[in-house]
C-alpha positions as CSV (number, residue, x, y, z in Angstrom):
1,X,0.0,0.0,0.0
2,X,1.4,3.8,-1.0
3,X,0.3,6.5,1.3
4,X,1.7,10.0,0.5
5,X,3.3,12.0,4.1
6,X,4.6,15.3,3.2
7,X,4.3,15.0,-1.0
8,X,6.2,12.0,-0.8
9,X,5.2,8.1,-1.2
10,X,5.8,5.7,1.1
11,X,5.2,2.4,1.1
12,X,3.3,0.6,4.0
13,X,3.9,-3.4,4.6
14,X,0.3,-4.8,4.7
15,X,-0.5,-8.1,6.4
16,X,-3.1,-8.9,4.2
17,X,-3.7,-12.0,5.5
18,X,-4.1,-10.6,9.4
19,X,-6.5,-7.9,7.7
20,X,-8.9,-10.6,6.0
21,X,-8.9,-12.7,9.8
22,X,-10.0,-9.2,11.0
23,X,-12.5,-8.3,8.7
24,X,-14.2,-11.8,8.8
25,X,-14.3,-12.0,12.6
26,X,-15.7,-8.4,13.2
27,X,-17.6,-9.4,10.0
28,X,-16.9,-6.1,8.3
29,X,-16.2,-7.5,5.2
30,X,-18.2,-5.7,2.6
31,X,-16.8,-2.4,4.6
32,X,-13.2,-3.9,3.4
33,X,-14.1,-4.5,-0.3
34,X,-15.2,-0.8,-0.4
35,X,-12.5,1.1,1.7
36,X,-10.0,-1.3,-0.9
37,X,-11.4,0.5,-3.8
38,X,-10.0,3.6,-2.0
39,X,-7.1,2.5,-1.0
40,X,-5.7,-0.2,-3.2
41,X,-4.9,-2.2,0.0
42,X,-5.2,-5.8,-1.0
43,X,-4.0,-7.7,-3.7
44,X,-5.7,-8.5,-6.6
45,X,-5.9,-11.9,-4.7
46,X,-7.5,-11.0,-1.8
47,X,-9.7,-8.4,-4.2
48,X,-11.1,-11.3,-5.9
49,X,-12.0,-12.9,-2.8
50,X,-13.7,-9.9,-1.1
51,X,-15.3,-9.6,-4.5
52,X,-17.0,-12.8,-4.5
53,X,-17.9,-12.8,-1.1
54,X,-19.7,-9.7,-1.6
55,X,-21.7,-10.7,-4.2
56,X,-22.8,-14.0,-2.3
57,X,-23.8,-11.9,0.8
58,X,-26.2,-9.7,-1.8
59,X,-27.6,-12.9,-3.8
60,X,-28.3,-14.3,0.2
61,X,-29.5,-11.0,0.9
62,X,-32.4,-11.0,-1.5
63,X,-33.2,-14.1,-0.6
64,X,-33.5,-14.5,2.5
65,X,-35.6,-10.9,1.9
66,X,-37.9,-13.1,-0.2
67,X,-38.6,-15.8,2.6
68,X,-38.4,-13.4,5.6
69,X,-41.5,-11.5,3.7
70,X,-43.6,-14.8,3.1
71,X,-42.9,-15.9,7.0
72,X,-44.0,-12.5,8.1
73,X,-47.1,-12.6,6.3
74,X,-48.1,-16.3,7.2
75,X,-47.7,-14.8,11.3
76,X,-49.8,-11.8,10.1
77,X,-52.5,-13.7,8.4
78,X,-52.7,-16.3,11.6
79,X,-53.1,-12.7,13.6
80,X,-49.6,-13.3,15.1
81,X,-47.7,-10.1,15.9
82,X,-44.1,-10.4,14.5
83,X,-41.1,-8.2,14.9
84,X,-38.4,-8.6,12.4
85,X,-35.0,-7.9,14.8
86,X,-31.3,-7.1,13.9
87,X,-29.2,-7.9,10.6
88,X,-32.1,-7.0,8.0
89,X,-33.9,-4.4,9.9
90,X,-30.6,-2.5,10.6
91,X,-29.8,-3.1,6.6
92,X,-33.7,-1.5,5.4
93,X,-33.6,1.1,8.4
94,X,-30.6,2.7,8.5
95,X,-27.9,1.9,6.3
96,X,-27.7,4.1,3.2
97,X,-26.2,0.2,1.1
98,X,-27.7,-2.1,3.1
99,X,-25.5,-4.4,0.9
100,X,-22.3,-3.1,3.6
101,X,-23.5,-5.0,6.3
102,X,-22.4,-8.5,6.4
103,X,-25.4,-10.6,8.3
104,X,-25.8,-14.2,9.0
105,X,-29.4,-15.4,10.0
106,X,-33.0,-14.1,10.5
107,X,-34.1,-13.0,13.8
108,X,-37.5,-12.1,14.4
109,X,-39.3,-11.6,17.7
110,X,-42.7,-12.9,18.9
111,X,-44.5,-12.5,22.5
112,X,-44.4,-15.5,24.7
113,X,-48.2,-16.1,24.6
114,X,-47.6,-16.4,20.4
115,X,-45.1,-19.2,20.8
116,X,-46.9,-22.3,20.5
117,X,-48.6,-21.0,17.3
118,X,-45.6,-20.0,15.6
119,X,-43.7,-23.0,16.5
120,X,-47.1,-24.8,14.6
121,X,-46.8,-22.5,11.5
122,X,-42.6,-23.0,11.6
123,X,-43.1,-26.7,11.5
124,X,-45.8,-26.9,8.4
125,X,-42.9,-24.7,6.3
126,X,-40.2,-27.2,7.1
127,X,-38.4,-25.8,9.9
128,X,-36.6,-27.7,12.5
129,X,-33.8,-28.0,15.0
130,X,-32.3,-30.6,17.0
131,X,-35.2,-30.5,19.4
132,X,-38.2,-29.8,17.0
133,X,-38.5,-33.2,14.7
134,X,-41.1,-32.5,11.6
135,X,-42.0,-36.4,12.9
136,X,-43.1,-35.3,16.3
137,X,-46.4,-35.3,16.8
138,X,-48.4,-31.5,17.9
139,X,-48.9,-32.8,21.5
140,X,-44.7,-34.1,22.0
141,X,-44.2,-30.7,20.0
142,X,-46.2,-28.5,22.8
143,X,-45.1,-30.5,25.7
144,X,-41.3,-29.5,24.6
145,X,-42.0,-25.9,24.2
146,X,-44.0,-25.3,27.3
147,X,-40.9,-27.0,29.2
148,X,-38.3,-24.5,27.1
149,X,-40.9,-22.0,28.1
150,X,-40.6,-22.4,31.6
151,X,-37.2,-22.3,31.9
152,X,-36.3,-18.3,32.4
153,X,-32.3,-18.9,30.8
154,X,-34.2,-19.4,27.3
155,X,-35.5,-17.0,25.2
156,X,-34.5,-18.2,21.5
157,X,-35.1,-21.0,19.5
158,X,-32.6,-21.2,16.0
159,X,-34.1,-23.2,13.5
160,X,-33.5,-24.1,9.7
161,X,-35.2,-25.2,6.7
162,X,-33.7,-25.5,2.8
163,X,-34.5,-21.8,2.6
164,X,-33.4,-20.1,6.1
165,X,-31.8,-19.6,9.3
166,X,-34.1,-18.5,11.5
167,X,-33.0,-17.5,15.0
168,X,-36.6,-17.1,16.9
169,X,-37.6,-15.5,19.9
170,X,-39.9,-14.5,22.5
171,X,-37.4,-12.0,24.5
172,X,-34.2,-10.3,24.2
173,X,-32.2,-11.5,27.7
174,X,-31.2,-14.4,29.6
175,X,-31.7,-14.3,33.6
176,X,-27.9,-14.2,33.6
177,X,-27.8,-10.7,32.0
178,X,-28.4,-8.4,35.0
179,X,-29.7,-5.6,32.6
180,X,-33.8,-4.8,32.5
181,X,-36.0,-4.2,29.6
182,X,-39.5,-4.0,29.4
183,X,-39.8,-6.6,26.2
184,X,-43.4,-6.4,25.9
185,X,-43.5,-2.3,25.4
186,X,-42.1,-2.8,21.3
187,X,-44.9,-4.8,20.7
188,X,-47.4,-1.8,21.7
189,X,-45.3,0.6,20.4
190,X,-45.3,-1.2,17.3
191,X,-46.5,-0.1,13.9
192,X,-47.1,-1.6,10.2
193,X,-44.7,0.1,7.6
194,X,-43.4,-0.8,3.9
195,X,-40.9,-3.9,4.0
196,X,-39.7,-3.9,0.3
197,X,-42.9,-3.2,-0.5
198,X,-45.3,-5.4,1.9
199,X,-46.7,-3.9,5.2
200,X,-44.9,-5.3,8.2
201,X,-44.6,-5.0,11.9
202,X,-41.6,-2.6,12.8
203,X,-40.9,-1.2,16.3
204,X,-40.5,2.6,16.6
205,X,-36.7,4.7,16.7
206,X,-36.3,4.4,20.2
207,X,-37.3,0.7,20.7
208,X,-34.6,-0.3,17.9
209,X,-32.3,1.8,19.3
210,X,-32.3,0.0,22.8
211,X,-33.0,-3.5,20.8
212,X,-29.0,-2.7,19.4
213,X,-27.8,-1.4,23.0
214,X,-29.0,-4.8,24.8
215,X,-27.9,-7.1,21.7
216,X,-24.2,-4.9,20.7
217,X,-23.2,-3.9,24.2
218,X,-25.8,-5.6,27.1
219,X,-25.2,-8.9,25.6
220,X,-22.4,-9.2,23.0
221,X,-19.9,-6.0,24.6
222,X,-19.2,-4.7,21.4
223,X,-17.3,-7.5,20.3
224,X,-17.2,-6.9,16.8
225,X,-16.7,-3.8,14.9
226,X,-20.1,-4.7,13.0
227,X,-21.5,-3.6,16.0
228,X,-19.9,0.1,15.7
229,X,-20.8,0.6,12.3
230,X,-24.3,-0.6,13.7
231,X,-24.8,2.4,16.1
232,X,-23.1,4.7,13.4
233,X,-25.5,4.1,11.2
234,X,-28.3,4.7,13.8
235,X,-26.9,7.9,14.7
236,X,-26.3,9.1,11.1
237,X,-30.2,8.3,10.9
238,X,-32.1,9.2,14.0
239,X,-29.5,11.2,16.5
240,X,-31.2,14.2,15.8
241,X,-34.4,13.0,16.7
242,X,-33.8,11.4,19.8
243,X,-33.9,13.3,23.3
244,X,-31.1,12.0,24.9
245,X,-31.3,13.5,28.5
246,X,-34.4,10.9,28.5
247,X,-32.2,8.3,26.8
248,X,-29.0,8.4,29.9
249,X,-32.2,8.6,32.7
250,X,-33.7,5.4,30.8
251,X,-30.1,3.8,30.6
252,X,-29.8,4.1,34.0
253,X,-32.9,2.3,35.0
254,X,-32.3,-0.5,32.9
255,X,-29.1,-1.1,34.0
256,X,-27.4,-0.1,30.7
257,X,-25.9,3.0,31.1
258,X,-22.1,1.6,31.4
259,X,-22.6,-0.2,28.0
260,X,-24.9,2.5,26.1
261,X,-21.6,4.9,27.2
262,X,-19.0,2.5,26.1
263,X,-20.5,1.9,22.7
264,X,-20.1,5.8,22.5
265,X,-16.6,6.0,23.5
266,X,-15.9,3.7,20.8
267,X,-17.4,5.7,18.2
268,X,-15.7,8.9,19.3
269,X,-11.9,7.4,19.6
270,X,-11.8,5.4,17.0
271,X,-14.3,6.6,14.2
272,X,-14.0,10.4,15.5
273,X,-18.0,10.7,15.4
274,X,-19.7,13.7,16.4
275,X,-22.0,12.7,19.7
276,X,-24.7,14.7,21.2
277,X,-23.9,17.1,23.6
278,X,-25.8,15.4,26.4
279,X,-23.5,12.2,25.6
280,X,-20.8,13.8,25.4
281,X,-20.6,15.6,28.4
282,X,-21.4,12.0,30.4
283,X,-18.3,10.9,28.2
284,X,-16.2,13.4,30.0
285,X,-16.3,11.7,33.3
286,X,-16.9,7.9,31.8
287,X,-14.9,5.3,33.2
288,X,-14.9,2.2,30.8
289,X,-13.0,-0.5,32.6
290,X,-12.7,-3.5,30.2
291,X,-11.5,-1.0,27.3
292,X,-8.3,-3.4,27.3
293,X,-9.8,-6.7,27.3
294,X,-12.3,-5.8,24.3
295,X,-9.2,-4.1,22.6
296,X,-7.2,-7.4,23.1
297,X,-10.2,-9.4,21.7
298,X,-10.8,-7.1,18.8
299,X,-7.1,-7.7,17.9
300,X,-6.6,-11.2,18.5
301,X,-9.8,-12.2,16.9
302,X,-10.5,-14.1,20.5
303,X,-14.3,-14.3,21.5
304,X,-15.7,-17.0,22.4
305,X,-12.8,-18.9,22.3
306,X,-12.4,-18.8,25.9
307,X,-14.7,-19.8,28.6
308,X,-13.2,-17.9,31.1
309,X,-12.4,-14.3,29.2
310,X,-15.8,-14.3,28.7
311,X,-17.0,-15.4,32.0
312,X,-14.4,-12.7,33.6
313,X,-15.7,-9.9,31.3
314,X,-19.3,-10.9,31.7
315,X,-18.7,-10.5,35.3
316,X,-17.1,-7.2,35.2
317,X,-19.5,-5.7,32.9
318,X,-22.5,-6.9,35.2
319,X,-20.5,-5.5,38.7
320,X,-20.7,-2.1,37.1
321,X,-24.4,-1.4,36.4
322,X,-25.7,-2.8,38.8
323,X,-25.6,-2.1,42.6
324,X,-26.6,-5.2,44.7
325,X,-24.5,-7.6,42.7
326,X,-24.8,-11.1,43.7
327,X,-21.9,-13.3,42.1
328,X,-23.3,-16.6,43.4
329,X,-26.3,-16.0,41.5
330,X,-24.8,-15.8,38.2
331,X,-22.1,-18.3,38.8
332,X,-25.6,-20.8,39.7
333,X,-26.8,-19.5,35.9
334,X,-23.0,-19.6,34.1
335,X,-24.1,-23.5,33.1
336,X,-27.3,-22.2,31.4
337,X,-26.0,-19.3,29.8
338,X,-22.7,-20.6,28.4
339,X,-24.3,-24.3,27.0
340,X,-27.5,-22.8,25.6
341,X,-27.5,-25.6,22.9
342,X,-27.1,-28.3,25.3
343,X,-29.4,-27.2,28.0
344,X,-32.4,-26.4,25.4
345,X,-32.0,-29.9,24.1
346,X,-31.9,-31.8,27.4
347,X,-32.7,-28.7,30.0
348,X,-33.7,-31.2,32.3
349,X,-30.4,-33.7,32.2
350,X,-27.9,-30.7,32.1
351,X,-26.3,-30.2,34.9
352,X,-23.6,-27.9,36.6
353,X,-21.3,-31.1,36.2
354,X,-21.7,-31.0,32.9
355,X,-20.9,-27.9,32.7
356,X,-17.5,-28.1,34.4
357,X,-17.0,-30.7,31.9
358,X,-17.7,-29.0,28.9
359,X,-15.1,-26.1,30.5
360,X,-12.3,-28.7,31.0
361,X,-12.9,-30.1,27.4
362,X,-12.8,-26.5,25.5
363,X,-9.4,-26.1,25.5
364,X,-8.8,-29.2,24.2
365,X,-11.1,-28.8,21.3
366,X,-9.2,-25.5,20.2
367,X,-5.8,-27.4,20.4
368,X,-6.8,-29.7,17.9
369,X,-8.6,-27.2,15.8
370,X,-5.6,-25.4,15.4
C-alpha cells in the first residue's frame, strides 16, 4: 500500500492476511471490499475474494428478503404479531447500502403467549432443530416448548429449513444478564410500515435503538466492529431526533448505562464521530473498565474462544451497572447461559457437572482445531 506523508510516497507493509482474519471476525467485510477501492490495500488476490464474497452476501440478501417476507405474512394472516430484529432491519432502516452490512441469519421476535402457534406455522414450512422433529407429533411438540418456556435462561429457538436460518424468539435476555427491559413495550409501540414493499410489523426509533444497545453492548460487549458501524448508522439516521437527557435517565434504569456509554466512547476514539452534547458531556467523566480486554479481543480475533475471558468480562461488565451484585447468582446461571445448545435440548439432564466438563474439554477442542 502507498500513502503519500509530506508530497512524498511511502510504502506501507500490509498483512493482508491478518486484515482478511479481522474483517471476517468483526464481519466487516463488505466495509473492506469498499474502503479497498479507495485505497488499493489488498492484492488482486485478496480483491477477488472480497469480490466474490460480496456478491454471495447480496444474492443471500435477497433471498433471505424473499422468505423473511412470506414468513412475516403467514404470522400476520394467523393474527400473530411479529417483529423482524437485527441484521435486516438495521440493513432496510438505517444503512444508506444495506449491501455493507455483512449478516448471517434471520431474527425475528414474537410475544411469549404467540409461541406455541408460531412454533405450529414453523413446522408446516419445514423448519426444525435438534429438538423440533417435523415427525413429532403436535402434543410431544407443545409438551417440549411449554418446558423451554418455563425455563427463564431461554428465550431463542434457532431453527433451519432448505430456505433459512431463523434464529426465533420470545425475548431479548437471559436471567444471567443483570440488565432490564420491558420486552413487551415494542410490541405496543409497534406499527405496520413498507418492508420492500409489503406492510410489516416494525418497532419505533427508540425501541430499535435500545434492541441494538442490549444485543451490541448488554449482551455481546461490542465484540465486533459490525457492531460500531451498527450504532453509526443509527446515529447518522435518528440522532437528531432522539432526546437523549431521557435516553441516559432510561439507561440508568435499565441497567445499561455503562454499555450505552462504552458503545459511545468507541465511536468517538476510534471513528471520531460527532456525539450529542448530552452524551458527550457524560463521556467526560466515563470510566470504561474493560476497554483493554475488548481491545485485546478485537485484535486477536478471540471471542468466544475462551470460557473464562468471557465469563471474567461478563462479570465485570454486570459489577458495574448494577448495585446489589450477587456473584453466586450468576455463577448458579453460568451453566445455562454458556451451553444454551445443550441445555435447550436436554434442559432437564444438564447439569452444573456437565458444565465443568464442557469447560475442561474447551481447550482441548481448540488445540486440535488449530
Amino acid at each position: 500500500m502507498v500513502q503519500k506523508a509530506n508530497g512524498k510516497e511511502t510504502e506501507i507493509a500490509v498483512d493482508e492476511r491478518k486484515v482478511l482474519k479481522l474483517a471476517k471476525f468483526h464481519r466487516i467485510r463488505p466495509l473492506l471490499f469498499e474502503y479497498d477501492k479507495k485505497t488499493a490495500l489488498l492484492s488482486k488476490k485478496n480483491k477477488e475474494y472480497l469480490k466474490i464474497f460480496v456478491t454471495q452476501n447480496a444474492l443471500k440478501n435477497l433471498k433471505d428478503i424473499y422468505h423473511t417476507k412470506k414468513l412475516l405474512q403467514q404470522f400476520e394472516t394467523a393474527g400473530i404479531p411479529a417483529i423482524l430484529h437485527k441484521g435486516l432491519q438495521y440493513q432496510f432502516e438505517i444503512y444508506e447500502n444495506p449491501q455493507l452490512r455483512e449478516r448471517g441469519d434471520i431474527d425475528v421476535l414474537v410475544q411469549k403467549k404467540d409461541v406455541l402457534p408460531c412454533i405450529n406455522i414453523l413446522k408446516d414450512q419445514g423448519f426444525g432443530s435438534e429438538i423440533l422433529n417435523p415427525d413429532q407429533s403436535e402434543t410431544e411438540i407443545g409438551q417440549h416448548i411449554e418446558k423451554l418456556l418455563s425455563l427463564n435462561y431461554i428465550y431463542q429457538l434457532p431453527l433451519n429449513n432448505k430456505d433459512l436460518l431463523l434464529d426465533f424468539q420470545w425475548g431479548v435476555k437471559s436471567d444471567f444478564h443483570s440488565f432490564h427491559f420491558p420486552y413487551p413495550s415494542i410490541f405496543y409501540k409497534a406499527t405496520f410500515k413498507d418492508f420492500y414493499g409489503i406492510k410489516v410489523l416494525q418497532v419505533d426509533k427508540e425501541s430499535l435503538f435500545w434492541l441494538m444497545i442490549i444485543h451490541h453492548g448488554g449482551k455481546d460487549q461490542w465484540m465486533r466492529l459490525r457492531h460500531l458501524s451498527d450504532l453509526s448508522a443509527y446515529m447518522k439516521n435518528y440522532s437528531n431526533q432522539i432526546d437523549w437527557e431521557a435516553i441516559l435517565v432510561t439507561a440508568r434504569s435499565y441497567r445499561l448505562q455503562q454499555v450505552l456509554l462504552d458503545g459511545f466512547q468507541y465511536l468517538k476514539t476510534l471513528l471520531s464521530i460527532s456525539l450529542p452534547a448530552p452524551i458527550e458531556e457524560r463521556l467526560e467523566t466515563h470510566e470504561n473498565r474493560v476497554y483493554k480486554m475488548v481491545f485485546n479481543i478485537w485484535q486477536n480475533c478471540t471471542w468466544g474462544d475462551s470460557r473464562f475471558e468471557l465469563i471474567s468480562l461478563y462479570i465485570r461488565y454486570l459489577n458495574r451497572d448494577n448495585g446489589n451484585f450477587d456473584p453466586g447468582y450468576y455463577i448458579k446461571n453460568l451453566q445455562h447461559h454458556y451451553q444454551k445448545k445443550q441445555a435447550m435440548a436436554y434442559p432437564e439432564k444438564y447439569t452444573p457437572t456437565d458444565f465443568i466438563y464442557d469447560t475442561i474439554k474447551l481447550p482441548i477442542k481448540l488445540l486440535r482445531n488449530k
